[in-house]
DSSP file (Angstrom, degrees, kcal/mol; ACC not computed):
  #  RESIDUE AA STRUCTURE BP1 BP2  ACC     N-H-->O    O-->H-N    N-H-->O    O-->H-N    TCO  KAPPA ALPHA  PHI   PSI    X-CA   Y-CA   Z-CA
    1    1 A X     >        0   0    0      0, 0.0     4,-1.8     0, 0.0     0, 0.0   0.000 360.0 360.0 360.0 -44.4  100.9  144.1   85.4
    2    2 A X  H  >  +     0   0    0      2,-0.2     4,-1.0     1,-0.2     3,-0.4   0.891 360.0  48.1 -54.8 -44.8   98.9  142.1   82.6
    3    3 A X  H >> S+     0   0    0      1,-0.3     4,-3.1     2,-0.2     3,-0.6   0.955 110.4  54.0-105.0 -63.6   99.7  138.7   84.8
    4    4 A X  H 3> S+     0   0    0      1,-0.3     4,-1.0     2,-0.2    -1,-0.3   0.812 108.3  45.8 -58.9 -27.3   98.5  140.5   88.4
    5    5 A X  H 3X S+     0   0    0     -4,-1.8     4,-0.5    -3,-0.4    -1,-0.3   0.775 109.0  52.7-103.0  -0.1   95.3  141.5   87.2
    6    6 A X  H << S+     0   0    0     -4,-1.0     4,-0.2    -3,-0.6    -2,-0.2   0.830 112.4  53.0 -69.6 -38.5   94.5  137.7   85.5
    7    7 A X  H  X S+     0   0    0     -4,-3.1     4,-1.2     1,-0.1     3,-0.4   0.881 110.7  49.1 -63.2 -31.9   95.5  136.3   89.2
    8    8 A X  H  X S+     0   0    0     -4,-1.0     4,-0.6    -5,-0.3    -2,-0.2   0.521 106.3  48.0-104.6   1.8   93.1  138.5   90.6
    9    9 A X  H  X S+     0   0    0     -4,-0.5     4,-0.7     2,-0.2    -1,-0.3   0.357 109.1  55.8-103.9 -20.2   90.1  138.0   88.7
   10   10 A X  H  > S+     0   0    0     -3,-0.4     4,-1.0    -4,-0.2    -2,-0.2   0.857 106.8  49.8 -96.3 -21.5   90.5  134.5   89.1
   11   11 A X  H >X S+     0   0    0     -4,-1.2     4,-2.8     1,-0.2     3,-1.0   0.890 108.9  55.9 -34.7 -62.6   90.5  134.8   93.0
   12   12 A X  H 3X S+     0   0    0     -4,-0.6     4,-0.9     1,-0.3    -1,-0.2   0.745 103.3  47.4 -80.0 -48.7   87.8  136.7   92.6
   13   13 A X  H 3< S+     0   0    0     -4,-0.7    -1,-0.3     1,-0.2    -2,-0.2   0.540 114.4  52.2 -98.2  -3.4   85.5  134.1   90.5
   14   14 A X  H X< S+     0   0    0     -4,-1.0     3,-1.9    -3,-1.0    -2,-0.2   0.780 104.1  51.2 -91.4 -37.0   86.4  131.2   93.2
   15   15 A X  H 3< S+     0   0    0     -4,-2.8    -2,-0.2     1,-0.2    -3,-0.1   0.774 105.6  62.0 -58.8  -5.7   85.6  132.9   96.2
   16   16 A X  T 3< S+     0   0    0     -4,-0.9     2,-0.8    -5,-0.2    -1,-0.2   0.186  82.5  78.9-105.0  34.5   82.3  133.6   94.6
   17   17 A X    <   +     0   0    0     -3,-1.9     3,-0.2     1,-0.2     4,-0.2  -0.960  47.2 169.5-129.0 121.1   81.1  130.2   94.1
   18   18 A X  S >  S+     0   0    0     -2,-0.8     3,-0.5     1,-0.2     4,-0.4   0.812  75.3  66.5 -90.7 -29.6   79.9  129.2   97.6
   19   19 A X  T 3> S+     0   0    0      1,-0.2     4,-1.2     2,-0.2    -1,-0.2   0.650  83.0  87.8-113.5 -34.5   78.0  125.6   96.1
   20   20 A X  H 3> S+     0   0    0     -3,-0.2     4,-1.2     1,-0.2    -1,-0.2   0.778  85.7  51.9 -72.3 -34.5   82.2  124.3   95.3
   21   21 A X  H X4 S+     0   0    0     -3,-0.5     3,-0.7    -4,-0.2    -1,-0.2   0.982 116.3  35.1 -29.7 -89.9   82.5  122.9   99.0
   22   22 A X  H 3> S+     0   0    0     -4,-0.4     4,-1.9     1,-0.2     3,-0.2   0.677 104.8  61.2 -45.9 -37.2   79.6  120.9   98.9
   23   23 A X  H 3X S+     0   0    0     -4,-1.2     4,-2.9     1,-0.3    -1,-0.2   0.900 107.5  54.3 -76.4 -34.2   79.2  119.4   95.2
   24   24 A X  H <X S+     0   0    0     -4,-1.2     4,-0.6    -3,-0.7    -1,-0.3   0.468 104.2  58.7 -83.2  14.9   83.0  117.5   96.0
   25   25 A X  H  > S+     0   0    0     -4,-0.2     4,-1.3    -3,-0.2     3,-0.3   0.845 110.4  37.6 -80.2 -55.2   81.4  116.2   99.0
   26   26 A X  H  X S+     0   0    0     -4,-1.9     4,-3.1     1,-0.2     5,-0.3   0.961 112.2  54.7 -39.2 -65.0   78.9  114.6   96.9
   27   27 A X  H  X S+     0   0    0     -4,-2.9     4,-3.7     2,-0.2    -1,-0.2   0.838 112.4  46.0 -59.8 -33.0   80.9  113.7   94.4
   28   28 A X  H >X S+     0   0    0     -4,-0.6     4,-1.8    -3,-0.3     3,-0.5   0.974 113.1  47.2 -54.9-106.6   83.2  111.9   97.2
   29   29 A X  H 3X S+     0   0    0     -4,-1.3     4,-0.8     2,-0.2     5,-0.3   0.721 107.4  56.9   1.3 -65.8   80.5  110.1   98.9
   30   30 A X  H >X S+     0   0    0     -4,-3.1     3,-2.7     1,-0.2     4,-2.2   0.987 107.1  52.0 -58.1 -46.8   78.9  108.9   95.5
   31   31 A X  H <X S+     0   0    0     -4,-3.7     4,-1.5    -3,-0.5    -2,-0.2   0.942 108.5  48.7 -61.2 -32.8   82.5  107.2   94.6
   32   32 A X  H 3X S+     0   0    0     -4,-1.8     4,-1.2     1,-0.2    -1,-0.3   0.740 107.2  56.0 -79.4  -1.8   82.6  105.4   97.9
   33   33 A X  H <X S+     0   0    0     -3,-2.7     4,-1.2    -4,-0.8    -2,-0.2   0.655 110.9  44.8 -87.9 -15.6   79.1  104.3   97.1
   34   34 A X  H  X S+     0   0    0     -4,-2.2     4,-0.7    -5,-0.3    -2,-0.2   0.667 110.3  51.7 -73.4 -27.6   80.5  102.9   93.9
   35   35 A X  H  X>S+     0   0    0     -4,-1.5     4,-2.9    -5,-0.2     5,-0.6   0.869 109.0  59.0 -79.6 -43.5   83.4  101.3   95.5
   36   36 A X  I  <>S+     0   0    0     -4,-1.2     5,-3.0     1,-0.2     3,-0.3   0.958 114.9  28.7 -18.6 -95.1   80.8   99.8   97.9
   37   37 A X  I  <5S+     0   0    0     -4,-1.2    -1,-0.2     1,-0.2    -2,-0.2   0.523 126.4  46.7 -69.9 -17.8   78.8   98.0   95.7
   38   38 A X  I  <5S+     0   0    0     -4,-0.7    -1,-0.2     3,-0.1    -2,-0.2   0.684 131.5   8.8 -85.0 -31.5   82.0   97.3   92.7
   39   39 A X  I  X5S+     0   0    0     -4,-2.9     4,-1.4    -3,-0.3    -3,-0.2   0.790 129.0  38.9-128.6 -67.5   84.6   96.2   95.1
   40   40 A X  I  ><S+     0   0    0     -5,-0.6     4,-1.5     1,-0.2    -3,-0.2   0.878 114.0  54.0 -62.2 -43.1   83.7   95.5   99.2
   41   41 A X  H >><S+     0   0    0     -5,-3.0     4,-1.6     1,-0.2     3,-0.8   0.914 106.6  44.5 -65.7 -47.6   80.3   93.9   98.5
   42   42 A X  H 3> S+     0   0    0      1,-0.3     4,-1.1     2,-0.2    -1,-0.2   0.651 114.6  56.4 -72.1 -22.4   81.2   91.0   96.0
   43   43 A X  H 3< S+     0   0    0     -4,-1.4    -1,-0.3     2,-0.2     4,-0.2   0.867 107.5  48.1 -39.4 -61.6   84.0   90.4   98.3
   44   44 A X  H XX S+     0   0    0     -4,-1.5     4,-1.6    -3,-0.8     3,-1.1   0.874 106.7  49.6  -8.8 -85.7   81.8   90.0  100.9
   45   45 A X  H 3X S+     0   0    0     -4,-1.6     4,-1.7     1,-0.4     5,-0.2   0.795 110.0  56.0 -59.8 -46.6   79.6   87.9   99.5
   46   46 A X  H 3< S+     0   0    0     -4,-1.1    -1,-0.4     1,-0.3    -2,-0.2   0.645 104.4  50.5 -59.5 -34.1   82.5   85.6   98.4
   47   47 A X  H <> S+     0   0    0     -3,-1.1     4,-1.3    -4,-0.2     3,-0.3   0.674 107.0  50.4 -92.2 -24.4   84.0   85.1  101.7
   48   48 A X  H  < S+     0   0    0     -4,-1.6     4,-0.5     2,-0.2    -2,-0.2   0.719 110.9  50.3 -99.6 -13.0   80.9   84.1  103.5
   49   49 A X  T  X S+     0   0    0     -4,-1.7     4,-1.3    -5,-0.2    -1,-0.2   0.492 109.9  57.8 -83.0  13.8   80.0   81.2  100.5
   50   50 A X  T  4 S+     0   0    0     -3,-0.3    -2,-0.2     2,-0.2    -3,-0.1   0.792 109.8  36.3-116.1 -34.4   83.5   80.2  101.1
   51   51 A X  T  < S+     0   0    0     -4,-1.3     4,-0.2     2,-0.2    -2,-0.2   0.434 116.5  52.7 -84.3   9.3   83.1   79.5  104.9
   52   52 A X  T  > S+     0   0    0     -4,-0.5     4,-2.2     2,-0.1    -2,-0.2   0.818 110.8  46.5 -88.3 -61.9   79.7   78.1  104.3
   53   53 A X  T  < S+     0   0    0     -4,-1.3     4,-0.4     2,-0.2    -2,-0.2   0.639 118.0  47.1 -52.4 -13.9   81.6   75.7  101.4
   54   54 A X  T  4 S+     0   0    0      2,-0.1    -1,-0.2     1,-0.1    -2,-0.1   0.740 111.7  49.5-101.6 -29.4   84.4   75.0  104.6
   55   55 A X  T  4 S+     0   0    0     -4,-0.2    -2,-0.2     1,-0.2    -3,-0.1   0.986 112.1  47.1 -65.5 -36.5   81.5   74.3  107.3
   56   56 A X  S  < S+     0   0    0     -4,-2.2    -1,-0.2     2,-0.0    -3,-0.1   0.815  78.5 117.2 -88.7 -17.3   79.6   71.7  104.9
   57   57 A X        +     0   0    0     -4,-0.4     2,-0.3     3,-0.0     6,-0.0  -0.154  47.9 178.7 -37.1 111.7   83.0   69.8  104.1
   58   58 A X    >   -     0   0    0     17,-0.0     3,-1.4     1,-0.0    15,-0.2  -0.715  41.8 -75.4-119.5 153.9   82.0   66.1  105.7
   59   59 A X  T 3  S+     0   0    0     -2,-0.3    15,-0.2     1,-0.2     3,-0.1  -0.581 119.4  30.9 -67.4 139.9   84.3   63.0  105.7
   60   60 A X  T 3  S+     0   0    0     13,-1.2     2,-0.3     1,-0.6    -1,-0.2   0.289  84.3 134.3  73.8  18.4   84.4   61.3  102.1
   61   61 A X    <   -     0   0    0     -3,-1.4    12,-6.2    12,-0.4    -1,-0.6  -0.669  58.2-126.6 -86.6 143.1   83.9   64.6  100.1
   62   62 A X  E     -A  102   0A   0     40,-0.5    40,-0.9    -2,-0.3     2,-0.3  -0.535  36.0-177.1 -81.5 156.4   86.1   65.0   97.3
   63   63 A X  E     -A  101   0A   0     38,-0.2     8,-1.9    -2,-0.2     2,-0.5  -0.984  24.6-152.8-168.4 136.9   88.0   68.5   97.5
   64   64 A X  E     -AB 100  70A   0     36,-1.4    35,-4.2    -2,-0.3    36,-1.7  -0.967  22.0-145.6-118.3 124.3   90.3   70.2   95.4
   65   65 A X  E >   -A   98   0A   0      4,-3.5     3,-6.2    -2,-0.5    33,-0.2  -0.593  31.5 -93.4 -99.5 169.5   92.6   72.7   97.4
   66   66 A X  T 3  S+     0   0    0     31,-3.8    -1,-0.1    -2,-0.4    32,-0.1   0.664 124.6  51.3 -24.0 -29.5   94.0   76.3   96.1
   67   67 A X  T 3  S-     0   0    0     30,-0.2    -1,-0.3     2,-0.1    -2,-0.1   0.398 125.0 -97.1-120.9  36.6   96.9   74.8   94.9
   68   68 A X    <   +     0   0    0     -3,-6.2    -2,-0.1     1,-0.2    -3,-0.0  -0.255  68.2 149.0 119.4 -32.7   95.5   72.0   92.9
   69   69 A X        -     0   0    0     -5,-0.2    -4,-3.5     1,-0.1     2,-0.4  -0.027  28.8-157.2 -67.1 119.6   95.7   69.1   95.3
   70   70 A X  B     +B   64   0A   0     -6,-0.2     2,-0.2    15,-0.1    -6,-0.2  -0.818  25.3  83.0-115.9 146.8   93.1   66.6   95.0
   71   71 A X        -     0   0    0     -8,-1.9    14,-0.2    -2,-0.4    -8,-0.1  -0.921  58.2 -56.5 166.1 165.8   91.5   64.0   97.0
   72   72 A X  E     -C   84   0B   0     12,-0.6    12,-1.9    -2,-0.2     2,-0.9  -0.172  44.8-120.9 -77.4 133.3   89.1   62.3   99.5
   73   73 A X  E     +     0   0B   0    -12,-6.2   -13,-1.2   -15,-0.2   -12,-0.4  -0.732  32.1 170.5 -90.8 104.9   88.7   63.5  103.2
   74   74 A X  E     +     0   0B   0     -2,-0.9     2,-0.4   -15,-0.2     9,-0.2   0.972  66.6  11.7 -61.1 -71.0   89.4   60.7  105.4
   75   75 A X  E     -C   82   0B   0      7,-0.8     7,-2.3   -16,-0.1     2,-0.6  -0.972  62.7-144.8-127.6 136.1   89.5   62.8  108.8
   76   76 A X  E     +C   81   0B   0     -2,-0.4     2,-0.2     5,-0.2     5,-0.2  -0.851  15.5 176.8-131.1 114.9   88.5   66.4  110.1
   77   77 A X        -     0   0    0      3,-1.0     3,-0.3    -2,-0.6    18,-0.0  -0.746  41.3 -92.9-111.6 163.8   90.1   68.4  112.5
   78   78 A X  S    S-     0   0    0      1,-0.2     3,-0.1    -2,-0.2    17,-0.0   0.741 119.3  -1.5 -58.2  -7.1   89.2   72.5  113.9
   79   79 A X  S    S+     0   0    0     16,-0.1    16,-1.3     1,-0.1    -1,-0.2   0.347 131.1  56.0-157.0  11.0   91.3   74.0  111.7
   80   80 A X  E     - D   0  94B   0     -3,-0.3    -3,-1.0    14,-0.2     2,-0.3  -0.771  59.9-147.0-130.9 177.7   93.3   71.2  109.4
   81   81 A X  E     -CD  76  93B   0     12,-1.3    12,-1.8    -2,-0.2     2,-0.8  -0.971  14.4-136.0-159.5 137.4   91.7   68.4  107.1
   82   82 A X  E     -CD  75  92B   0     -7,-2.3    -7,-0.8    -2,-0.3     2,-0.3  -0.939  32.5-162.9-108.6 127.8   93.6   65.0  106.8
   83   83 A X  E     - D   0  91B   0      8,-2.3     8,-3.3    -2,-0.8     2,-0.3  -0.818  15.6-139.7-101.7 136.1   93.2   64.4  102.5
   84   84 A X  E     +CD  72  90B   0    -12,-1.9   -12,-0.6     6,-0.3     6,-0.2  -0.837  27.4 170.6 -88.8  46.6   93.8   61.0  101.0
   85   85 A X        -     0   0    0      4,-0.6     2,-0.2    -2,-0.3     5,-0.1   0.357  62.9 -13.2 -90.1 -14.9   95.7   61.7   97.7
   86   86 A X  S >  S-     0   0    0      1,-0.1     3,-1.0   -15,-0.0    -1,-0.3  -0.674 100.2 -45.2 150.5 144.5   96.6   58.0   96.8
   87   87 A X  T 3  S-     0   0    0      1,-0.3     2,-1.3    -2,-0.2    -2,-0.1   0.591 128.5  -7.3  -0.3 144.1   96.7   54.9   98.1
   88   88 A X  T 3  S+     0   0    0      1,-0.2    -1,-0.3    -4,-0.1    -3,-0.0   0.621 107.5 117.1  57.9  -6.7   98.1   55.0  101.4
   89   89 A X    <   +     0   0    0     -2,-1.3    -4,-0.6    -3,-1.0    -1,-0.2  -0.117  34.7 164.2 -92.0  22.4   99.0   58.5  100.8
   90   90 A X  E     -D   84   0B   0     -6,-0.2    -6,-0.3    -5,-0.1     2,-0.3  -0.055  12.4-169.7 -67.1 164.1   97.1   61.3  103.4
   91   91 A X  E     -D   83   0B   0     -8,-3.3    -8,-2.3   -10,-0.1     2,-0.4  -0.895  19.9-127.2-140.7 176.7   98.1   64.7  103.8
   92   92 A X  E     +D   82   0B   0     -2,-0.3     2,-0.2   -10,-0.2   -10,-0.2  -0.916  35.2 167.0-139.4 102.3   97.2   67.4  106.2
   93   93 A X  E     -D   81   0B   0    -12,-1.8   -12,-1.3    -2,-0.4     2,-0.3  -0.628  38.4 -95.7-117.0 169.8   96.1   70.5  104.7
   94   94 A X  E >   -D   80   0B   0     -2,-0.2     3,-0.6   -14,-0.2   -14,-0.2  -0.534  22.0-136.4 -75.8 146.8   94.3   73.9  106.1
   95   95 A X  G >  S+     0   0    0    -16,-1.3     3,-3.3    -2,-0.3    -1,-0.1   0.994 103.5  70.6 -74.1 -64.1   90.6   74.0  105.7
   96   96 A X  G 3  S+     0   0    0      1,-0.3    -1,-0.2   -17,-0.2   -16,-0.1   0.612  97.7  53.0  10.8 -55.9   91.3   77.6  104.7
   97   97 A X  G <  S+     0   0    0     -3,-0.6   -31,-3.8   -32,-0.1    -1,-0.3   0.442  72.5 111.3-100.4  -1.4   92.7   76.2  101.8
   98   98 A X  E <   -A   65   0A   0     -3,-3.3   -33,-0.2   -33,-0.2     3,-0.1  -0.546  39.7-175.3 -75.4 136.8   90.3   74.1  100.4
   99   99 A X  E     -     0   0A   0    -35,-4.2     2,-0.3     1,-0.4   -34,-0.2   0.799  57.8  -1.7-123.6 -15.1   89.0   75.6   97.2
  100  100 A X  E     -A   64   0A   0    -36,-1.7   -36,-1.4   -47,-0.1    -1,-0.4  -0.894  46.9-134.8 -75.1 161.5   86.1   73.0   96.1
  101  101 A X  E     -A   63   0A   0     -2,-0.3   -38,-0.2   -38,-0.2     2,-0.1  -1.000  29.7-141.5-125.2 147.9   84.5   70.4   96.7
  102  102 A X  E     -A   62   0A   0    -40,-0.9   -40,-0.5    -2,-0.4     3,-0.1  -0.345  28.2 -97.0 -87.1 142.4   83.7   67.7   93.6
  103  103 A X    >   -     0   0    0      1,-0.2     3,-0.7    -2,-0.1     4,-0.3  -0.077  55.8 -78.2 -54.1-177.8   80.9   65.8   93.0
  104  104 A X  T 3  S+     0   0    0      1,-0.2    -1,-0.2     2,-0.1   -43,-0.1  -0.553 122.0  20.0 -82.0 142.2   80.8   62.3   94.2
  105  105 A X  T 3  S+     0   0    0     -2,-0.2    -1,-0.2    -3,-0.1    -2,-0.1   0.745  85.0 119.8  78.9  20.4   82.8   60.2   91.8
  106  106 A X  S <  S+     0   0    0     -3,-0.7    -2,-0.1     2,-0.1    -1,-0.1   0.966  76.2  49.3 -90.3 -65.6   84.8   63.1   90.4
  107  107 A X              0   0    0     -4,-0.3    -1,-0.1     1,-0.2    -3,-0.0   0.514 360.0 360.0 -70.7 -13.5   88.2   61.5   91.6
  108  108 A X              0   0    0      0, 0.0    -1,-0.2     0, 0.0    -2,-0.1   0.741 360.0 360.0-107.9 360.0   87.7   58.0   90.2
């Protein structure tokens, strides 16, 4: 009997807060406006200087890609980049995957 009327009193004091709906809406809302601006935007931002850094790539820029290989671009294709690694040497990597480009004189 002590137990049933402690359930029923608590019943009692959530159906009488009409405002509980609405304040987790808010609260909801403000965290995706946090997520926004902590996580999607800088993302963002990061991915469009990173095809701006793949459009300006010109023959005889120096370039280091994502997994370390460096060297001069000899020839430019739509979606590949022929690299120059030593003497005699090209390779044919994804533009994608270029992760800098070096100043002049970086590589010698």
């Amino acid at each position: 009997m002590f137990l049933i009327s402690d359930a029923q009193a608590q019943a009692t004091t959530a159906a009488a807060d009409p405002t509980g709906g609405f304040s987790s809406i808010i609260i909801m809302v403000m965290m995706f406006v946090v997520l926004y601006f902590l996580m999607i935007r800088p993302q963002q931002k990061r991915a469009k200087e990173h095809k701006a850094l793949l459009d300006a790539v010109a023959k005889g820029d120096e370039i280091v890609t994502a997994g370390g290989l460096a060297g001069t671009v000899v020839e430019l294709r739509d979606s590949f980049v022929k690299v120059a690694i030593a003497p005699n040497v090209e390779v044919l990597v994804q533009r994608s995957s270029i992760g800098a480009v070096l100043p002049k004189g970086s590589l010698t």
